[in-house]
C-alpha positions in Angstrom: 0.6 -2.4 14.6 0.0 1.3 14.7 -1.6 3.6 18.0 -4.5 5.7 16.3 -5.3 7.0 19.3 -6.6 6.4 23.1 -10.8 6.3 23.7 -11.5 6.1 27.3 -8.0 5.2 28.2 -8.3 2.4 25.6 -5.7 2.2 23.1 -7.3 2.3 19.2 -4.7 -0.1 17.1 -4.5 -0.5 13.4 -3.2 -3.8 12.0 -1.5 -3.3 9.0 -1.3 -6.8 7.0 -2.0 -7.5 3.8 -1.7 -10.9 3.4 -5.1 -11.9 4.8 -6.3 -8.9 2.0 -4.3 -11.2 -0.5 -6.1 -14.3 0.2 -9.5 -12.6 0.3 -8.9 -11.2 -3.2 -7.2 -13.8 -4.7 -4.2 -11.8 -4.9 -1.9 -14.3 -3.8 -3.2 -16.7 -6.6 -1.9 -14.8 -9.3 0.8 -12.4 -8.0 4.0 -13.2 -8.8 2.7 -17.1 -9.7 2.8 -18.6 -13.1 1.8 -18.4 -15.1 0.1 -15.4 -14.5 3.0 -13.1 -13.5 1.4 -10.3 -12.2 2.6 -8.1 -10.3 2.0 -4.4 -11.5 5.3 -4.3 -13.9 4.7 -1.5 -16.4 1.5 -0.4 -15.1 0.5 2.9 -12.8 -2.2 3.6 -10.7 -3.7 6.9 -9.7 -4.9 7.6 -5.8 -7.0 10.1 -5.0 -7.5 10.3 -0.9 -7.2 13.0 1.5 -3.8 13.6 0.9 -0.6 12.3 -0.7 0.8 8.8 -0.8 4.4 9.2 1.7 6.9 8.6 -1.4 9.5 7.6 1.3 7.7 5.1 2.7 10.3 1.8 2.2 7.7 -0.3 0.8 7.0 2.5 -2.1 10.3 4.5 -2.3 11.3 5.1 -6.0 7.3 4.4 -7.1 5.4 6.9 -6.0 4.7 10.6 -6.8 2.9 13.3 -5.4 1.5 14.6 -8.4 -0.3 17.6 -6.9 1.7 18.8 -4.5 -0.3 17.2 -1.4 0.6 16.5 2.0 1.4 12.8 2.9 -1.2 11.3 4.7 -1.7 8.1 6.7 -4.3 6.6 4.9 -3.1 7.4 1.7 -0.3 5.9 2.5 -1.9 3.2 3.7 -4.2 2.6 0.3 -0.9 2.9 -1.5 1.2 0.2 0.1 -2.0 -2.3 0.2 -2.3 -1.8 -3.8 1.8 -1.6 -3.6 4.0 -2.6 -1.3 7.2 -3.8 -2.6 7.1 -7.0 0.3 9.9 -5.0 2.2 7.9 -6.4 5.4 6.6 -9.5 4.2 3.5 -9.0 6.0 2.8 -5.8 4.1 3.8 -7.0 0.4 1.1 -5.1 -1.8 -2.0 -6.6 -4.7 0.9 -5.5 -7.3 4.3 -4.9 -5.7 5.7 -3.6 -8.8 3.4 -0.7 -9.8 4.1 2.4 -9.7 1.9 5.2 -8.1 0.5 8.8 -9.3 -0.9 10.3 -5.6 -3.3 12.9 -6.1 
């Protein structure tokens, strides 16, 4: 869970879990699951968002670049660990935890 912020003295919570985003897609029938195998080995994805994908994040460190120099931001961030999140959390283990990512 992550505090966006307070409305009216109400707290404003994100959820962040991607397993429920798995299922919808279908994800979790094919990642990592013969004989399909996929999980984003050898493949890399460009994001393009507000800002930069956090390339310290633990659920993307050593697979992500800032390839223009932009800021990290949340949502980025956030795009990029839903697409590919190594499964350091369970709960947050990405579409293709193996990819890498270009962050624009």
């Amino acid at each position: 869970y992550q505090l966006r912020s307070l409305e009216n003295g109400v707290p404003m919570v994100d959820i962040e879990n991607n397993v429920n985003a798995a299922i919808s897609t279908a994800a979790n029938l094919i990642r990592n699951t013969a004989p399909y195998q996929v999980n984003g080995t050898n493949v890399t994805v460009g994001i393009w968002d507000g800002g930069g994908v956090r390339v310290t994040h633990q659920e993307l460190t050593g697979r992500a670049t800032i390839m223009d120099g932009a800021v990290a931001d949340d949502h980025a961030t956030h795009v990029g660990g839903t697409i590919a999140a190594s499964g350091a959390t369970a709960l947050a283990l990405g579409m293709a935890p193996r990819v890498r990512i270009d962050s624009y």
